[in-house]
C-alpha positions, 0 to 999 in steps of 0.5 A, a space after each residue: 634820550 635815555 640810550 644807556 637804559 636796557 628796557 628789558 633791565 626796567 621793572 615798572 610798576 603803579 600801586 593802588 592805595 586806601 584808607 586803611 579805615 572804610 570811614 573816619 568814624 571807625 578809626 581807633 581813638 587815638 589813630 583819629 586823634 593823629 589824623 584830626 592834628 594831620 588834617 590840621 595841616 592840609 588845608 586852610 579853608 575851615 570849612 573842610 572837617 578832618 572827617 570829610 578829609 579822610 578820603 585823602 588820607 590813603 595818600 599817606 603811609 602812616 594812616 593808608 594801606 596798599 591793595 594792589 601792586 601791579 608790575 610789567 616788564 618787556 622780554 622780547 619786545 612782549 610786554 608781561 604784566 602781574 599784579 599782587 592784590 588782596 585784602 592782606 596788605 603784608 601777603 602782597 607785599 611779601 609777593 612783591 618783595 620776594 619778586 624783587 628779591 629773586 628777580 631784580 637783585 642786581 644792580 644793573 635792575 631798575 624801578 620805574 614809575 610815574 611820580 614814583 619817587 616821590 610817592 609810589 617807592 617811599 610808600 611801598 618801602 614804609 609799608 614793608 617796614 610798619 608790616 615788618 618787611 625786609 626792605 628788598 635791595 632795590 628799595 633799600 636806598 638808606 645811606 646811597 648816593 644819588 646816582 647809586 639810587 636804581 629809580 626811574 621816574 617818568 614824571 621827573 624825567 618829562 621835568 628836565 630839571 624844572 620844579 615848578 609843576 606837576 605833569 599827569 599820566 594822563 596828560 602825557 599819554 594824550 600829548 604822545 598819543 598813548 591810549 589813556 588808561 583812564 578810561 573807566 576810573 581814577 586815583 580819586 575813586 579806587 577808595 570807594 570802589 574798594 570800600 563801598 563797591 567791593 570791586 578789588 577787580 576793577 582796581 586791578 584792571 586799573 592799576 595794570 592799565 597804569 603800568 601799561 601806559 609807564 611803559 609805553 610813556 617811557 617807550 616814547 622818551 627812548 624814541 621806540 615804537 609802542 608795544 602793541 595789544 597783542 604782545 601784552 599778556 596779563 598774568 
């Protein structure tokens, strides 16, 4: 499977995100206005308040920002893993772009991540735009045909063409015997380390465990060996 794909040619990449806001009480009147006919939407049960769906709301672009960017790509069979984090959402963002702009502008380079079509490219392309941010040639997908789009996307490759669920890293980490890089915290938590327990830190560790397991995960679709501990360097 995959035989057309260099690995060495594959960026891959997890992003950690949160509400832009530590609580619903402190958003600005008119943002909470937003959000109450937002979370309107969300569900149907009337027990649930938009304030305690706030949680939910770094899921979106528009009332969410992103803390972490982390990346890995394989030289060598050695696996390289960084990431770009911070308090500041645009110097993060312009680290990760100026990468993409001098590293991965050529159009044999490819993203890669798991759901991340649907959620990890769409929302790092927004938040560049609301941050005024070029968007970088690989997430400038405006106006290009399907197969011109330079995204891989392990979730949909596991799909094979079908729709109807949504598979987890977890799970198909278990299924091919990868270490779980959910072995300390998950999606539903970093909010809270990062707001209440102040631990940008553990969130890097999270997302860099992420990447590792995309790259293994896609590692496994090719039929290659995984890479192992001692050829992978965090930097």
């Amino acid at each position: 499977m995959l035989d057309q794909i260099n690995i060495e040619k594959v960026l891959f990449l997890d992003i950690e995100t949160v509400p832009q806001y530590p609580e619903y009480e402190m958003l600005p009147e008119e943002v909470k206005k937003l959000w109450n006919h937002k979370a309107q939407r969300l569900t149907g049960d009337p027990a649930e308040t938009a304030e305690n769906l706030y949680e939910r709301a770094g899921i979106y672009a528009e009332f969410g920002r992103i803390i972490c960017i982390s990346v890995g790509f394989i030289r060598n069979g050695k696996l390289r893993i960084k990431s770009f984090s911070g308090d500041d959402e645009a110097v993060l963002l312009n680290e990760f772009a100026g990468l993409l702009n001098q590293s991965f502008n050529k159009p044999d380079m490819l993203l890669c991540a798991h759901n991340g079509k649907e959620f990890d490219f769409p929302y790092i392309a927004r938040r560049m735009l609301i941050n005024g941010i070029g968007l970088p040639a690989l997430l400038d997908i405006a106006g290009k045909k399907p197969w011109e789009v330079q995204h891989l996307d392990t979730m949909e490759l596991w799909k094979f063409g079908d729709y109807k669920s949504y598979t987890s890293l977890a799970l198909l980490t278990s299924v091919f015997n990868i270490p779980t890089p959910k072995d300390d915290i998950d999606g539903s938590q970093v909010a809270t380390v990062y707001w209440k327990e102040k631990n940008l830190t553990r969130i890097v560790e999270y997302c860099q465990k992420d990447v590792v397991a995309v790259v293994q995960l896609l590692l496994r679709y090719k039929g290659m060996s995984l890479i192992g501990a001692d050829d992978i360097a965090f930097t």
